[in-house]
N, C-alpha and C positions, 0 to 999 in steps of 0.2 A: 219076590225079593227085589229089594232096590240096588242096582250095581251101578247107579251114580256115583260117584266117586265125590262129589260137593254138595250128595245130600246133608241135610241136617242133622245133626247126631241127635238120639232120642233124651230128653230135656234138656237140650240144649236154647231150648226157649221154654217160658215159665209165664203161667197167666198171673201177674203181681199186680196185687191188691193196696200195698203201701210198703213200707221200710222206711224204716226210722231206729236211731242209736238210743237206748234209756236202759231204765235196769229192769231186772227180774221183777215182777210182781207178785208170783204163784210160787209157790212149792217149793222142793228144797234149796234152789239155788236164788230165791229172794233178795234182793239186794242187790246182786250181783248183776254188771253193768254188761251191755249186750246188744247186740245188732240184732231185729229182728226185719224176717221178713212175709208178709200173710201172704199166700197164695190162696186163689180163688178156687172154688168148686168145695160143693159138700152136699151128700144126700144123705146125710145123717140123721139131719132136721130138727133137731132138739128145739123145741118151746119154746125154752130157757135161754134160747141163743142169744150173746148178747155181739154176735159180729155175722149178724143175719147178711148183710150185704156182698159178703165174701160168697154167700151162695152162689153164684150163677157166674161161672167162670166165662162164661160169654159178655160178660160186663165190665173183663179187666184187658189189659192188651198182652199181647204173647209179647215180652221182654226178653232181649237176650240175656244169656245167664250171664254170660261174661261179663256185661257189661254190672247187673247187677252184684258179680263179687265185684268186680273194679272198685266201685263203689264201696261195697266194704273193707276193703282193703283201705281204702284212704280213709277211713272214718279212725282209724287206728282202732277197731276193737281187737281183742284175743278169740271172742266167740259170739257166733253166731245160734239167732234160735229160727226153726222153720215153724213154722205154724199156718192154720186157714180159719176159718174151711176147714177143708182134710187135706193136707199136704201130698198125703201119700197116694190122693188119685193121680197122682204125675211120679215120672221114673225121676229120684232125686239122686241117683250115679252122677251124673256129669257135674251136678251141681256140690258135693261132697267133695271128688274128685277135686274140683277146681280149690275149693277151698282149702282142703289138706295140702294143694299145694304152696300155700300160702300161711300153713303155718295157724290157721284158724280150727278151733275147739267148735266142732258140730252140736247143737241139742237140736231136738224135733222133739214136735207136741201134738199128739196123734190119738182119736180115738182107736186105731190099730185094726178098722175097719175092713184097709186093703192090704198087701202085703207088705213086706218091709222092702224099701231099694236104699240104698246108702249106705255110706259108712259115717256111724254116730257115734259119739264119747257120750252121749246120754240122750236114753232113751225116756219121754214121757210119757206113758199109758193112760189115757181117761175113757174108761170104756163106756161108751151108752148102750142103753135098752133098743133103741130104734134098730144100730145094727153093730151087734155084738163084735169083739176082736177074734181077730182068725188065730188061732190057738198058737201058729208058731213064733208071732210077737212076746207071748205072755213070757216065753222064756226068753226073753232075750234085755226085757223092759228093766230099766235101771229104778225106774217109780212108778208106783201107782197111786194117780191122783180121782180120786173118786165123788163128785159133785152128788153133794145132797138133796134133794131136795122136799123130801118127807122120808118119815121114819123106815119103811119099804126099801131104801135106797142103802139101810145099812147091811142089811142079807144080801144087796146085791154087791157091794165093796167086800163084804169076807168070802163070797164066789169066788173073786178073781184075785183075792190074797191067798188064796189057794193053789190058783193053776201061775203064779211069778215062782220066780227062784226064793235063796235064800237072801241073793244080796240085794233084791228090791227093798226100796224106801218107801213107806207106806202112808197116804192122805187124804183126811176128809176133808174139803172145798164146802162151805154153805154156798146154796145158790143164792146170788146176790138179792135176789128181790124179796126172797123169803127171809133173808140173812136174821130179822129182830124176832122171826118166830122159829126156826130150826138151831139158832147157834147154841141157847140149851141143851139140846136134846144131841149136838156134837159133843158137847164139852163133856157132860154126866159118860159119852158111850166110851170117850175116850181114856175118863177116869178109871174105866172099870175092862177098857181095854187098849193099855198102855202100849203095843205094837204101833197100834195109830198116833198120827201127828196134826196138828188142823194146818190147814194152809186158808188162808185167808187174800185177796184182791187186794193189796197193798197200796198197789197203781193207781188204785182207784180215790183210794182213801189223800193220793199225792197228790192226784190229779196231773198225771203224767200219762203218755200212751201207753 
C-alpha cells in the first residue's frame, strides 16, 4: 500500500485521445449537443473499428482530469459523453466525481467488457463478440446499442435484450461500411420486431466529429 499522502489518486490522470463539444450522433440521445471525450486503450479489436487509433493507450499522454473537466466546464455544456476505446479499462470515479460536481450529466459508451466505475445518468451498452459484457453491466445499461454487421448479429442483439432490464432502450447500428447492403435486412427485422429502433451515424452523414 502506498501511504504517500501526495500520491495520485487513481484516475486522476486519463490517457486522452481528443475532446471536442458537437452533438450526438448515435442512439437515443441523437442530436443532443455534448462534450465528448475518447480515451485511449482497447482490446476488443473489432474489424469494424472505425477509431482504430485510440487502441494503444501508450500513444496518448496521461492528462490530468482536472484539467480536462476545467475544460469542460468552460465549453458551457450540460453533459458529457466518455467513450474510447473502452473507456472502462480506466477507474472513471474521480472523473464522474469531479463532474457531478459541476453540475454535468454523465453518458459513457462502453462495450461493458470491464467493469463499471462511475457514477452515470446513462448508460450505453454495445456488446461485441471478441469480448463479451460482464453480466453485472447488463443490469444496470440504460441502452442497448447493437452494431450489425450480417444477418448472425441479429441472434446475438436478442441475447443481450434479454439479460438488460425493463427500462433499456433498444438499437440496431448498421455497420457503416456494409451500411447499402445490411440496412434492409435492419429495416424488414425491425418491422417485424418493433422493441427495436435503428440508430444510424448521423455525424457522419454532417460531417461533424
Amino acid at each position: 500500500m502506498n501511504n504517500d499522502s501526495t500520491a495520485i489518486p487513481d484516475g486522476a490522470r486519463l490517457p486522452l485521445v481528443e475532446e471536442f463539444f458537437s452533438l450526438q450522433g448515435e442512439g437515443y440521445h441523437t442530436g443532443k449537443a455534448a462534450y465528448f471525450i475518447r480515451l485511449g486503450g482497447c482490446d476488443v479489436g473489432c474489424s469494424w473499428c472505425d477509431s482504430r487509433f485510440s487502441w494503444n493507450p501508450n500513444l496518448h499522454p496521461m492528462v490530468e482530469t482536472d484539467a480536462i473537466i476545467d475544460r469542460m466546464t468552460k465549453s458551457g455544456t450540460d453533459s458529457v459523453v466518455v467513450t474510447g476505446g473502452e473507456p472502462l479499462m480506466w477507474n472513471l470515479d474521480y472523473l464522474c466525481t469531479g463532474l457531478k460536481k459541476k453540475n454535468i450529466r454523465t453518458f459513457i459508451e462502453t462495450s461493458g467488457a470491464y467493469p463499471l466505475s462511475g457514477d452515470w445518468d446513462w448508460i450505453c451498452l454495445s456488446p461485441k463478440r471478441n469480448m463479451p459484457p460482464v453480466r453485472e453491466i447488463c443490469k444496470v445499461a440504460d441502452e442497448l446499442k447493437v452494431i450489425i454487421q450480417d444477418k448472425s448479429d441479429f441472434e446475438w442483439a436478442e441475447k443481450y435484450r434479454g439479460m438488460v432490464t425493463g427500462k433499456c432502450r433498444f438499437f440496431l447500428q448498421p455497420e457503416w461500411s456494409r451500411f447499402e447492403t445490411i440496412i434492409p435486412e435492419i429495416v424488414e427485422y425491425i418491422k417485424r420486431n418493433p422493441i427495436w429502433r435503428i440508430s444510424l451515424q448521423v455525424h457522419k452523414y454532417m460531417h461533424i466529429p
